[in-house]
N, C-alpha and C positions, 0 to 999 in steps of 0.2 A: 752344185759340184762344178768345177773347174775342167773344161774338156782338154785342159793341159797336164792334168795330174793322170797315169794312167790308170784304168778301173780297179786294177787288180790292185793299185798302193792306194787307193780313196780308201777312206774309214767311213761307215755308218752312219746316220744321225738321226734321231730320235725323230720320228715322221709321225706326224697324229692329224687325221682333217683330209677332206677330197682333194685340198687345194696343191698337194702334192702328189694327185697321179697325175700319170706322166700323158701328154697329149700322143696321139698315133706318131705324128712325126717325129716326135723324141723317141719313141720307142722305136720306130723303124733305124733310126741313129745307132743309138746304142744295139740293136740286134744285131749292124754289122760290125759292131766291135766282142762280143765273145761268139768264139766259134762254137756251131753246129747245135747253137740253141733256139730253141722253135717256139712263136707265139702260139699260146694256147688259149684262144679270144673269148670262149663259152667263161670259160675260169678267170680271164684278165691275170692270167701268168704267162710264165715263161718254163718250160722243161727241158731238158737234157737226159741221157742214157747214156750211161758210163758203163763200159764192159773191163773186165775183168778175167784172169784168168785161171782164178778160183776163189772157194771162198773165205781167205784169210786176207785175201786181197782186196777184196769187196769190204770186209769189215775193216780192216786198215783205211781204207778213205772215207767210210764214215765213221771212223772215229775222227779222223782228221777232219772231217767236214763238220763234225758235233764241236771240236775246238773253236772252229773261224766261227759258229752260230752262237757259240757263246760270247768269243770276245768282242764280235758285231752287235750280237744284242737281236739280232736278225735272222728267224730260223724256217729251215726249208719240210714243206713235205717230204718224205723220201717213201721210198717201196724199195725193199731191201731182199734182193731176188741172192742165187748162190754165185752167181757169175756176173753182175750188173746191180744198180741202183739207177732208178729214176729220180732223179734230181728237179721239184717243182719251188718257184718263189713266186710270191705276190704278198702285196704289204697289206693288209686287211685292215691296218686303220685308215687307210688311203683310198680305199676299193678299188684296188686296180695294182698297177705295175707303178713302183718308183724306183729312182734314183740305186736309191739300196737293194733292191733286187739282180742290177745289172752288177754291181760291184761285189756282190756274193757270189754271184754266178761265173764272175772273172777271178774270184779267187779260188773256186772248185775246180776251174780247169788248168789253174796253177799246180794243184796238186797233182795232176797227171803228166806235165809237160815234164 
């Protein structure tokens, strides 16, 4: 990926093989480009908590969030609480965190801004 393209307009791309998880320092990178998402190391993901302010609202972004997982091709754990969603990515053909992870997670927080 092009660190001229911003994450949030990156597309997806089909990731298979370790040779695309991302090294610490790429991750440290990209973690300060989507805000207030947190490495999760035991996992080799990345989470976020999105609150909400009930739950029509809650289910409204993951419906929106099930759209981007579809046309990405690239889909998140979620825990779908009344007031919030945990939002988890890691690319398990990859064992670990890629590329595609960070550009997902840039497009979930689009849906809140």
């Amino acid at each position: 990926m092009s660190d001229l393209i911003p994450l949030h307009q990156a597309r997806c791309l089909p990731l298979k093989g370790k040779e695309h998880r991302l090294t610490p320092a790429r991750i440290a990178e990209l973690l300060r480009q989507v805000n207030g998402w947190q490495l999760v190391e035991n996992d080799h993901a990345i989470s976020k908590t999105f609150h909400f302010a009930d739950y029509h609202r809650t289910l409204a972004f993951v419906n929106a969030l099930a759209y981007i997982a579809h046309r990405e091709d690239h889909h998140p754990d979620l825990g779908v609480h009344y007031d919030r969603v945990v939002v988890r990515y890691s690319t398990h053909d990859a064992g670990g965190l890629s590329e595609n992870d960070f550009i997902c997670a840039a497009k979930a927080d689009q849906l809140t801004e």
